[in-house]
C-alpha positions in Angstrom: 3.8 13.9 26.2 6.4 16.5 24.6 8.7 15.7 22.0 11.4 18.3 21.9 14.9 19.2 20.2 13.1 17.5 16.9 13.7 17.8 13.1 9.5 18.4 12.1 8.8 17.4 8.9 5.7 19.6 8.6 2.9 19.8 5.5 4.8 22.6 4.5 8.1 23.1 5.4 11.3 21.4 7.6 11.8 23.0 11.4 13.5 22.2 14.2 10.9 22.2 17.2 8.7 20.3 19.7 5.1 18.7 19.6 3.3 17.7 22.0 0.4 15.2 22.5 -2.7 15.1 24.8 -5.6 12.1 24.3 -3.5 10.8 21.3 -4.3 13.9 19.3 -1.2 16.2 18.6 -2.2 19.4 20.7 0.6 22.0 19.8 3.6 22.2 17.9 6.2 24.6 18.2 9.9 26.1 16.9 12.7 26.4 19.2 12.4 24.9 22.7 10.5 23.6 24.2 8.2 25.1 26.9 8.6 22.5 29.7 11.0 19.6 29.4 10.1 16.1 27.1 11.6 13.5 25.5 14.6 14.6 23.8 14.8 13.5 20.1 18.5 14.7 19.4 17.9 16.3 16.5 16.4 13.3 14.8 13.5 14.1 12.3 10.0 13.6 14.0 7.3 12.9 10.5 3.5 11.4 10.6 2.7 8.2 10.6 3.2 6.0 7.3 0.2 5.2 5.6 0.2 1.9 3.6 -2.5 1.0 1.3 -0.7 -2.1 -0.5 1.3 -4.6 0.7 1.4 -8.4 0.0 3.4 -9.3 2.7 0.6 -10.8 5.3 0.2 -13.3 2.5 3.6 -14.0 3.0 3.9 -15.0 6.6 0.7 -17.3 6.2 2.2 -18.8 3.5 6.0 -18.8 3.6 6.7 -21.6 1.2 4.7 -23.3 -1.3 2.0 -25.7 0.6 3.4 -24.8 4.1 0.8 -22.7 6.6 1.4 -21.1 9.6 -0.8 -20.3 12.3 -3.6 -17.2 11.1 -3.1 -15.3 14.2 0.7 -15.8 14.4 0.7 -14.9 11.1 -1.1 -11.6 12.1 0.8 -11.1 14.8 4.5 -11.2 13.0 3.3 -9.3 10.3 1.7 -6.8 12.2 5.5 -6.2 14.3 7.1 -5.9 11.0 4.7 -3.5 9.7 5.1 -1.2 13.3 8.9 -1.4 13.1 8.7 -0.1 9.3 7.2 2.9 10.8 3.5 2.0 9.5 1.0 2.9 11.7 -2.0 2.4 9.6 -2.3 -0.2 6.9 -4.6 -1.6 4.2 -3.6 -5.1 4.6 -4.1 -6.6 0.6 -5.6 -9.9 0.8 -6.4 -11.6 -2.7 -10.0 -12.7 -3.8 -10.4 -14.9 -6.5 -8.5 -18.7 -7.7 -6.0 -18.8 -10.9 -6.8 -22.1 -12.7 -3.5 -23.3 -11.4 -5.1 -23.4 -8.1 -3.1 -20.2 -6.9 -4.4 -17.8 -4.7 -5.8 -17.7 -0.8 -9.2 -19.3 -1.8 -11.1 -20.3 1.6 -8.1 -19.6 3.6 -9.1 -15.6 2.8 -11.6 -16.1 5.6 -9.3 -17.5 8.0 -6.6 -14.3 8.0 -9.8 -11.9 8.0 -11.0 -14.0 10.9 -7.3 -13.4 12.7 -7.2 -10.0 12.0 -10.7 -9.6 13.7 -9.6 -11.8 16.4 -6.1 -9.7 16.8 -8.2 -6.4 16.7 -10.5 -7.0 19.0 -7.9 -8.2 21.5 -6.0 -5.2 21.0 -2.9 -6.9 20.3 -2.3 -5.0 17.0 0.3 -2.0 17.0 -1.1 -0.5 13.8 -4.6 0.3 12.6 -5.3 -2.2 9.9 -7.7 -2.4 7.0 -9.0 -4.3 4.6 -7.4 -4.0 0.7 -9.2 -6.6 -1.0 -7.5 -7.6 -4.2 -9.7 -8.9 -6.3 -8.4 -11.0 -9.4 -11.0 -10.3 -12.2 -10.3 -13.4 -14.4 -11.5 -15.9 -11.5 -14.4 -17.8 -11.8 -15.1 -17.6 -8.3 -14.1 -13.5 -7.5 -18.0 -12.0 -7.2 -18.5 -14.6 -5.1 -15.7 -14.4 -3.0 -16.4 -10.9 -2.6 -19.9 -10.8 -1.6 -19.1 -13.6 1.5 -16.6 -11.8 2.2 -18.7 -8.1 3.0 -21.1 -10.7 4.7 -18.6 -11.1 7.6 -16.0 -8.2 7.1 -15.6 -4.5 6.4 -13.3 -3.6 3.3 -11.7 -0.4 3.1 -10.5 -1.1 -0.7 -10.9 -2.9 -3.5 -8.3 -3.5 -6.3 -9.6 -4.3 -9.9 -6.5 -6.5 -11.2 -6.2 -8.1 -14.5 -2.9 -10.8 -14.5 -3.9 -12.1 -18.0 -0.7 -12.7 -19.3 0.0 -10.6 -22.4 -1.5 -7.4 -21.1 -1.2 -5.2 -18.6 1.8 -5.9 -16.6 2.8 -9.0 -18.2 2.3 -7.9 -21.9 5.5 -9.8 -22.4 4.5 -13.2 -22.2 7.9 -14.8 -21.8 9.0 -12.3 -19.0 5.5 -13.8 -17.4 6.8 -17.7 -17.8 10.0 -16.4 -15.7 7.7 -14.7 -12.9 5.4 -17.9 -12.8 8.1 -20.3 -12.4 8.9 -18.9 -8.9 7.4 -21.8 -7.2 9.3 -24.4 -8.9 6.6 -25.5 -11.4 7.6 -26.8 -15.2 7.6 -24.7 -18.5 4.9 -27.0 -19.9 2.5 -26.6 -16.8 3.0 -22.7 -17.0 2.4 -22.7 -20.6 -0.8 -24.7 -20.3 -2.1 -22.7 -17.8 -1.0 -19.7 -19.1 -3.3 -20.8 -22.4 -6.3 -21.4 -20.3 -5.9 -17.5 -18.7 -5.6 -16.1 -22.2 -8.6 -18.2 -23.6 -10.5 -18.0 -20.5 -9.3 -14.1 -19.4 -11.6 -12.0 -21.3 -15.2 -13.6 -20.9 -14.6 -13.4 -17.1 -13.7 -10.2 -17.0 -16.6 -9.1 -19.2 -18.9 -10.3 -16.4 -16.9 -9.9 -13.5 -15.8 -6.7 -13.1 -18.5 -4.7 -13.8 -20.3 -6.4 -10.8 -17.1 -5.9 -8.6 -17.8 -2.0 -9.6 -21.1 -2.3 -8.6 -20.2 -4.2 -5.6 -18.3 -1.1 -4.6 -20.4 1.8 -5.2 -23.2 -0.3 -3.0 -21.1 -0.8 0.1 -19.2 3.0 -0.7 -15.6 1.1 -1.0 -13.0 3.0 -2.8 -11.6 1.9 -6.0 -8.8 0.7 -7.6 -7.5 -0.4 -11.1 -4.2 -1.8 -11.3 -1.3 -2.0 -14.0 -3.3 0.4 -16.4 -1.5 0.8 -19.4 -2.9 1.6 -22.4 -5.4 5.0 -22.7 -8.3 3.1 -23.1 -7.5 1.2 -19.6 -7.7 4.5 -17.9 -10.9 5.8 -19.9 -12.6 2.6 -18.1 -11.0 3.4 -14.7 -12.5 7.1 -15.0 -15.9 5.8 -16.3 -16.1 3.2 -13.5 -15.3 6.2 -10.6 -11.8 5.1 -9.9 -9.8 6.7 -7.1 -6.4 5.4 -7.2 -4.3 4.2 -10.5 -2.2 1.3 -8.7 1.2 1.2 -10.5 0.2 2.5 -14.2 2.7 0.5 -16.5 3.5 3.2 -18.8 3.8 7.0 -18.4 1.1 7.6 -20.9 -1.2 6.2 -18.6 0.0 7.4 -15.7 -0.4 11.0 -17.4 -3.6 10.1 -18.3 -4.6 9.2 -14.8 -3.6 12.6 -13.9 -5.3 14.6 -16.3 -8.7 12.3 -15.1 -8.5 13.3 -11.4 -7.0 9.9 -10.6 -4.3 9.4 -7.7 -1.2 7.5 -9.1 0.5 4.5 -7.1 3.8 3.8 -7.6 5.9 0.9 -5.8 8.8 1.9 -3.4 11.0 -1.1 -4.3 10.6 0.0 -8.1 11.6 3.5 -6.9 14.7 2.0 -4.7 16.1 -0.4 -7.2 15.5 2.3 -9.9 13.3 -0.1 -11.8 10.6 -2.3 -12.3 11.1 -6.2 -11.9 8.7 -6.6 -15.0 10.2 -4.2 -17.3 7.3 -1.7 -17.1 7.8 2.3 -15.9 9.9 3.1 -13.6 8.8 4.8 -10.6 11.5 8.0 -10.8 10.5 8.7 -14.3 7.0 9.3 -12.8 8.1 11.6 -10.1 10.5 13.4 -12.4 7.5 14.2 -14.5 5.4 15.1 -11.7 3.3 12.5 -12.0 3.8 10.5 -8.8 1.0 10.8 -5.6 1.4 7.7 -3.6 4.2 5.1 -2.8 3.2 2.1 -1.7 6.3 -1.0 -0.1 4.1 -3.7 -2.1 6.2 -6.7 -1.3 8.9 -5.0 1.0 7.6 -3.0 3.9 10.9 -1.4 4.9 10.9 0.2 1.3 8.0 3.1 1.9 10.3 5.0 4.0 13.9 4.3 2.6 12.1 5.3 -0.9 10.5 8.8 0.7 13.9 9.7 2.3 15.1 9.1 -0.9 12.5 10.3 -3.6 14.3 14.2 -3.3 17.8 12.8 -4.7 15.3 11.5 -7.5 13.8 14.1 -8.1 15.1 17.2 -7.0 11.9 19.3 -7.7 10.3 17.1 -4.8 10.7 18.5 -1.6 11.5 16.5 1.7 7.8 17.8 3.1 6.3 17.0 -0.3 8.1 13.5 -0.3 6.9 12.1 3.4 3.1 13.5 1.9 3.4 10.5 -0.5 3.9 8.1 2.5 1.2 10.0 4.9 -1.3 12.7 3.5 -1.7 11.7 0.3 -2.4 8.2 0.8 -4.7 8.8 3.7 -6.6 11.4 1.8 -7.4 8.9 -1.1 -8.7 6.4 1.6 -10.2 9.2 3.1 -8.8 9.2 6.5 -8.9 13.0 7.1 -7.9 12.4 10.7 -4.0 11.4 10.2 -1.3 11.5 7.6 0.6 14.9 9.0 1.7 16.8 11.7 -0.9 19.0 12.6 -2.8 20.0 15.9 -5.9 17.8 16.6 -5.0 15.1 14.0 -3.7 11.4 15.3 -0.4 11.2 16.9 0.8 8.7 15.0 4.0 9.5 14.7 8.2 8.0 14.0 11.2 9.0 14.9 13.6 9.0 12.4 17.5 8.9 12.3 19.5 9.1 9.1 22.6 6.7 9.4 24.8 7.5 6.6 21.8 8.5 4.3 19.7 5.4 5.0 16.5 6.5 7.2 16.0 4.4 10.7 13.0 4.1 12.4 14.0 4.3 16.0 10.5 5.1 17.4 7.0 4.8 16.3 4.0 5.6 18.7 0.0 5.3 17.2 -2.6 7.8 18.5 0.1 8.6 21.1 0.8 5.1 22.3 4.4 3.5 21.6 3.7 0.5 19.6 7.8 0.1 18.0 
């Protein structure tokens, strides 16, 4: 397969070109025309792959309403279109571990999803290549456990080290968490009450837990997370523990500090899009502005990762157009170390999409994975 008359979005610069693809693998890439005629792209910018490494949304199709359930697989199945049509083609599909006293959370049902994802994989009904982001709720009674059955049956690509104990961390404002909690209808008394059993309950768990989640990891070689660092002392423990990835750092001090520790920083495409976050915490642009952004990530909006990359240069004008797509491809596929994809390079994946900007606002008009049209 050629694809010619194309905008490239290469590692390094913007061209217009041709690529073309043999055994799913991009064999050549070229300026100009083409040497032999292909599919014609009319001008329309050609870029890798996106690589997701957290997004909530399969949660979401499974359960779409408080107490409903759809089917696993179908669940799979939608969520794995929507993903495609975003212009994913690989993604670490989050799944949570771990109960909140208020009986929150997958619990049991975490198994099912993995089980349909299996299923939907080995069938070779899935348009994207899909792993396994386990996010694992540290003040849970039942997380280690959770964990450990769960690498009994399933591989896990990465785990997440989150901390929702309300007056920390993301939700250091405990009101702003009463308004977040009360999403799903429940009363200000029961939120209060259980919000005092997370406080009183929060840091004894964690004390035991996560350290065995660490040690979990480093057994079984799964990368690591922490999530909604804020204070310097959070990242210190992230660096001690061999943490890869700093998933949305709540302040720029730690997001800084991640840097300066080797540590790849998250940030979340809707907080980049709607130019703030929904809890009050950092804002995404003021990260990039101070070149201390790696990795966007849609979180609970999968069309976001590549409206906020088209966009991230208006942002921040420093950031080139190459340099933003990286935080959408290269960069998060070389913190999961997936050396094989994430730009447009001879002999790595063809995973590729087909962009066209309509009136500013990117489109995904074609996506093909290891050369294969999925979208």
């Amino acid at each position: 397969m050629i694809l010619e008359n194309a905008t490239l979005v290469l590692p390094d610069r913007v061209q217009r070109g041709w690529l073309a693809v043999s055994a799913g693998r991009i064999a050549e890439i070229g300026e100009g025309r083409a040497p032999e005629p292909g599919l014609d792209l009319d001008g329309d910018h050609l870029i890798p792959g996106l690589v997701e490494l957290h997004t909530d949304h399969l949660e979401s199709h499974y359960a779409p309403r408080p107490g409903v359930r759809w089917h696993p697989l179908g669940a799979v199945l939608a969520y794995d279109a929507q993903i495609a049509a975003s212009g994913i083609t690989t993604v670490f599909d989050s799944l949570r571990a771990g109960s909140d006293p208020d009986g929150s959370g997958l619990g049991p049902e975490l198994m099912q999803l993995a089980g349909a994802l299996s299923t939907a994989r080995a069938a070779d009904l899935l348009r994207a290549a899909h792993y396994t982001h386990l996010r694992c709720e540290i003040p849970s009674a039942d997380v280690v456990g959770t964990v450990r059955g769960f690498l009994a049956q399933h591989a896990i690509g990465l785990i997440s080290l989150m901390d929702h104990t309300p007056g920390q961390r993301q939700f250091r404002d405990v009101e702003k968490y009463y308004v977040y909690a009360g999403r799903g209808g429940r009363s200000l008394e029961a939120i209060k009450a259980s919000t005092a059993q997370k406080i009183r309950d929060g840091h004894a768990l964690n004390a035991a837990n996560r350290p065995a989640l660490v040690a979990l990891a480093r057994r079984h070689g799964i990368a690591l997370a922490s999530h909604d660092d804020t204070t310097l002392d959070d990242v210190a423990l992230a660096a001690r523990e061999g943490v890869a990835l700093a998933e949305f750092p709540t302040t720029i001090e730690a997001a800084g500090a991640a840097h300066a520790a080797g540590i790849t920083v998250m940030m979340g495409a809707p907080n980049l899009i709607r130019g703030g976050s929904h809890s009050g915490n950092v804002a995404a642009g003021t990260l990039a502005e101070a070149g201390l952004l790696d990795i966007l990530s849609s979180d609970y909006v999968p069309a976001s990762l590549i409206m906020a990359a088209f966009g991230l240069p208006g942002r921040a004008p420093a950031i080139t157009l190459p340099a933003a797509i990286a935080t959408v491809t290269a960069n998060p596929a070389r913190a999961t170390g997936l050396t094989d994809r994430g730009a447009l390079a001879p002999s790595l994946r063809a995973d590729l999409v087909r962009v066209r900007l309509a009136e500013g606002v990117p489109v995904v008009r074609q996506v093909w994975r290891e050369g294969r049209r999925v979208a």
